[in-house]
C-alpha positions in Angstrom: 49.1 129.3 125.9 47.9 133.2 125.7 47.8 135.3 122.7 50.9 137.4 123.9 52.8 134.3 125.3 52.5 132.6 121.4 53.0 135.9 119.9 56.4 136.2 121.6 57.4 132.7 121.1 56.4 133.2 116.8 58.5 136.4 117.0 61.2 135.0 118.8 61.3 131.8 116.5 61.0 134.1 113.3 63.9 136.4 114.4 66.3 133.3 114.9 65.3 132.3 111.6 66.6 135.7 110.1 69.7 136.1 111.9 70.5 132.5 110.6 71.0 134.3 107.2 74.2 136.3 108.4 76.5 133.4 107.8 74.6 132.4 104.9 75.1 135.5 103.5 78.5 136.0 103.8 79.1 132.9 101.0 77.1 134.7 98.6 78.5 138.1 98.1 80.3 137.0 94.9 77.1 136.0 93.5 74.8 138.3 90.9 72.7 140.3 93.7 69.3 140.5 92.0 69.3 137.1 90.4 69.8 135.4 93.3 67.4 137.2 95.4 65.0 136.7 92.5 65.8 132.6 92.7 65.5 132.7 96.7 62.0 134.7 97.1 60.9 132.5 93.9 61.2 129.3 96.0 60.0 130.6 99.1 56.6 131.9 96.7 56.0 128.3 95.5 56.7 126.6 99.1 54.2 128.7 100.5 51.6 128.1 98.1 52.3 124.5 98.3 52.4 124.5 101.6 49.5 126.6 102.2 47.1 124.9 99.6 48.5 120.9 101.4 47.5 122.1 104.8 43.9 123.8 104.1 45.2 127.5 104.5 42.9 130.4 103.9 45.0 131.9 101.2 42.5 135.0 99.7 43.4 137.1 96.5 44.1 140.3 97.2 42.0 142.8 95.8 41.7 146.7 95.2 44.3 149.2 97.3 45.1 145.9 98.8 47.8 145.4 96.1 49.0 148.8 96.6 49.9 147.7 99.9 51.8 144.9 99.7 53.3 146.0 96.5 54.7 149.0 98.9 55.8 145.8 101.2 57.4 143.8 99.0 59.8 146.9 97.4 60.3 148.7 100.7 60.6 146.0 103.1 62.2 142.9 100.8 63.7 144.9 97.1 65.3 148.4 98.7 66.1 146.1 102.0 68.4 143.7 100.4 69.5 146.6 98.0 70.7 148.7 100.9 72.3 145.6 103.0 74.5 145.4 99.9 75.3 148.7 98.7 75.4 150.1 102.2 78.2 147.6 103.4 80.3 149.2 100.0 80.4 152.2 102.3 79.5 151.2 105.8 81.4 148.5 107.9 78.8 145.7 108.3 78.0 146.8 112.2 77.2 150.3 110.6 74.2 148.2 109.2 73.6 146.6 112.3 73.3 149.0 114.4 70.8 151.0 111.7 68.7 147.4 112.5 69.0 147.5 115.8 66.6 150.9 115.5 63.8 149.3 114.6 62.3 148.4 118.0 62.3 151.4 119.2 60.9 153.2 116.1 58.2 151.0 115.8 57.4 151.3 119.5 56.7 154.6 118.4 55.2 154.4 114.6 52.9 151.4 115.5 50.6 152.8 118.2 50.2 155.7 115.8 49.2 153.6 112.5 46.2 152.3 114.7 45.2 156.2 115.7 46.7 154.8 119.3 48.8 156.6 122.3 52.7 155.2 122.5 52.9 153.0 125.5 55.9 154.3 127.9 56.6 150.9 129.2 56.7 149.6 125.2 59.1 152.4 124.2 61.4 152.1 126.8 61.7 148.1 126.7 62.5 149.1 122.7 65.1 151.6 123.9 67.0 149.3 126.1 66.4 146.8 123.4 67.9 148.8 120.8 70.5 149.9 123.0 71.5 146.3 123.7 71.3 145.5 119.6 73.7 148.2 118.9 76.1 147.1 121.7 76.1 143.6 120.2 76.5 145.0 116.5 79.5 146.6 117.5 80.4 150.2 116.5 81.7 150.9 112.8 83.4 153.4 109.7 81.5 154.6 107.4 80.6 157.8 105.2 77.6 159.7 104.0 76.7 157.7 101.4 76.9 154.4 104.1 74.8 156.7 106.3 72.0 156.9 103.9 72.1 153.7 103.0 71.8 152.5 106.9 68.3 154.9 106.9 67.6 152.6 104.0 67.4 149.6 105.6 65.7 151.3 108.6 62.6 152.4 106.8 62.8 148.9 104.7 63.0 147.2 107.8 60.2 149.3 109.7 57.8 149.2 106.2 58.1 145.2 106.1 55.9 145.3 109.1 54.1 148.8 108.9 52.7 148.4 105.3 51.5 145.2 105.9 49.2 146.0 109.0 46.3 147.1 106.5 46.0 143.8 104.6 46.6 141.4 107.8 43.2 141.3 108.6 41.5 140.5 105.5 44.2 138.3 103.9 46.1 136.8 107.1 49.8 136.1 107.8 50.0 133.6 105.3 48.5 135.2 102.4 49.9 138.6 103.2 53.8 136.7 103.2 52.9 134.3 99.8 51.8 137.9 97.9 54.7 139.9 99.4 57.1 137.2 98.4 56.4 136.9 95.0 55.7 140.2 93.9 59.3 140.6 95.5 60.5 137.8 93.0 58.9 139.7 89.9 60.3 142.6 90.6 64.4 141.1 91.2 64.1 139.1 88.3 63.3 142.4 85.8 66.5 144.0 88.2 68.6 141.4 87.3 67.7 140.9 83.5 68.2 144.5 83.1 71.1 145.1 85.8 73.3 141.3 85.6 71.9 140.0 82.1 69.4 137.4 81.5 72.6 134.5 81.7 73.3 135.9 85.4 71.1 132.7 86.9 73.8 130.2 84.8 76.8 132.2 87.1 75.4 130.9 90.4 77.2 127.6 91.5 76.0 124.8 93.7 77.0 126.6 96.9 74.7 129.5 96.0 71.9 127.8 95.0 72.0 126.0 98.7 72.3 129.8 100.2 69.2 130.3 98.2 67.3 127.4 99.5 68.1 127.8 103.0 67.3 131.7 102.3 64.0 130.9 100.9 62.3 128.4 103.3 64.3 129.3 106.2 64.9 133.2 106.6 61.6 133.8 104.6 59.0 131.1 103.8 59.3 130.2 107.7 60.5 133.4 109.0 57.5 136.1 107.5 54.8 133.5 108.5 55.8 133.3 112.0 56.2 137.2 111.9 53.3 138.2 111.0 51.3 135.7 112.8 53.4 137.3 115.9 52.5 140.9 114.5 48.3 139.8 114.8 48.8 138.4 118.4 51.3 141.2 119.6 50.6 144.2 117.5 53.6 146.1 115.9 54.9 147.7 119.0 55.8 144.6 121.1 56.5 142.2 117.8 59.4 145.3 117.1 61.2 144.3 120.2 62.2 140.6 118.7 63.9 142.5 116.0 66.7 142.8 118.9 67.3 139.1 118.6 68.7 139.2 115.4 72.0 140.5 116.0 72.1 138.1 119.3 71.1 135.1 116.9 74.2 135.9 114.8 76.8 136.3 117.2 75.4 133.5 119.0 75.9 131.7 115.5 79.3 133.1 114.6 80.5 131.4 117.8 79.1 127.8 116.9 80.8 128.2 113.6 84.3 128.8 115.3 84.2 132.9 115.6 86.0 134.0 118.7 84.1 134.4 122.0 82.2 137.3 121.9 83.8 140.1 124.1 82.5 141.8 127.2 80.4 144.4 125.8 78.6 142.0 123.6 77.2 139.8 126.2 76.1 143.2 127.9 74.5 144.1 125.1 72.9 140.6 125.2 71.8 141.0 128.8 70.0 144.9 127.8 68.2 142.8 125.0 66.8 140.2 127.3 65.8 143.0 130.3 64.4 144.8 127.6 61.8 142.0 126.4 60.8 141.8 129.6 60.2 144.8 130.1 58.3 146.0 127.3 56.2 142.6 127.0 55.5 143.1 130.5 53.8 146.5 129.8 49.9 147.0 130.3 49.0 148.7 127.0 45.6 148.9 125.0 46.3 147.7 121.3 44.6 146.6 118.4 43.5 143.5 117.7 43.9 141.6 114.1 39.7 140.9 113.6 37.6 143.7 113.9 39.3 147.2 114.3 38.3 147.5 118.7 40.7 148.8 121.3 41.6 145.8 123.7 41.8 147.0 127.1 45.0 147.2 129.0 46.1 144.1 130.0 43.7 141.9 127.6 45.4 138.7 127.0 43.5 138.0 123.6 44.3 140.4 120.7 41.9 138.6 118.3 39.6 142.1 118.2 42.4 144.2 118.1 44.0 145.2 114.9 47.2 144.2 113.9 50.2 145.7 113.2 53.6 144.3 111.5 57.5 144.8 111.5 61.1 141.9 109.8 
């Protein structure tokens, strides 16, 4: 199988894995915010690092402005993420929020190229647009006020950072690395949040069904999920990885359904249809990227990205 073929299947498969967490999530909104989070990226830390260490992963320590990096990854992308998932649905119906999401394709079409000092691709950005497009139509449409609105561009740039901030450490430190480091600093940084914010006893408050959120959380929507991801991210490069970001919303209405939601209404299985022509037509795009290795443009069309340099999205 080609780089790009595997890269789309990893980004596909790690996109499931995330919209997986919709239904989760909506059991735990009772639960203390930062504690839990805390408890799920702490378990997701040591599975990696068990996992990694069991199987004869490269797992490097980082070193240098390397930590500066991923420290920028794991508060934008994982802390101010979940943060503004939470506070923005105070303010924002949840499809606001979905919808802000269903931006990210198309804004890493256009950030990624430029990280690598590289030209946008026109066939890239408009697969992301018709991607995004179809997102927002499955999110649905929503009320909301300022404050909802800022929060939305809050998950936005949390979103797009996840992947963006990590393209400078991929290289060196590899997807699996590059997730372990992410996740835990993530962990270190919720658990002082919930100490100071919920009270050191807030971890007694969550109940058997939270801690099972947790778990499936942790090795599902983020142990799993951030290795496939970024593995996609070395293979694809930011700009094409960013257009699985559109199977998130599709994941969870698909999901809703299985659970006993109603059948999704007309304009949502449009919206479906836009996400699928808009894969193919942005992975189908001749672009030069860079590959995860060595720093060298790959020329249009080159089916291995291994000399290219990477780029990242979640």
């Amino acid at each position: 199988m080609s780089a790009r073929r595997s890269g789309a299947v990893l980004a596909a498969a790690a996109m499931m894995c995330v919209g997986s967490s919709v239904a989760v999530s909506a059991t735990i909104v009772d639960a203390p915010l930062f504690t839990l989070q805390a408890v799920r990226y702490t378990l997701a830390a040591l599975l990696l690092a068990l996992l990694g260490r069991a199987t004869g992963r490269r797992l490097p320590r980082p070193r240098g402005r390397e930590w500066a990096w991923l420290c920028g990854v794991a508060l934008t992308g994982l802390v101010l993420f979940n943060v503004g998932v939470v506070r923005g649905t105070a303010h924002a119906e949840p499809a606001v929020i979905g919808v802000a999401v269903a931006a990210v394709p198309l804004v890493l079409a256009l950030a990624g190229p430029l990280a690598n000092g590289a030209r946008p691709a026109v066939g890239v950005i408009t697969g992301a647009a018709v991607v995004s497009v179809g997102a927002a139509l499955v999110s649905g449409g929503g009320r909301t006020d300022l404050a909802g609105l800022g929060w939305a561009a809050v998950v936005l740039a949390g979103e797009v950072a996840f992947t963006l901030l990590a393209v400078p450490v991929l290289v060196r430190l590899g997807p699996w690395a590059v997730a372990l480091h992410t996740v835990w600093l993530a962990a270190v940084m919720l658990a002082v949040l919930g100490v100071v914010l919920e009270g050191a006893g807030a971890v007694g408050a969550l109940d058997a069904g939270d801690l099972l959120a947790a778990a499936h959380l942790a090795i599902v929507v983020t142990a799993v999920a951030f290795v496939l991801w970024y593995t996609a991210v070395t293979r694809l490069g930011a700009d094409r990885a960013g257009l699985f970001t559109g199977v998130v919303p599709v994941t969870a209405a698909v999901g809703g359904v299985l659970l006993g939601a109603p059948t999704p209404a007309p304009v949502v299985w449009a919206g479906m249809v836009l996400v699928a022509v808009g894969l193919g037509v942005g992975l189908s795009a001749r672009v030069g990227t860079f590959a995860a290795q060595g720093g060298c443009r790959v020329s249009p069309g080159a089916g291995s990205p291994t000399t290219a340099r990477a780029r990242t999205s979640p």
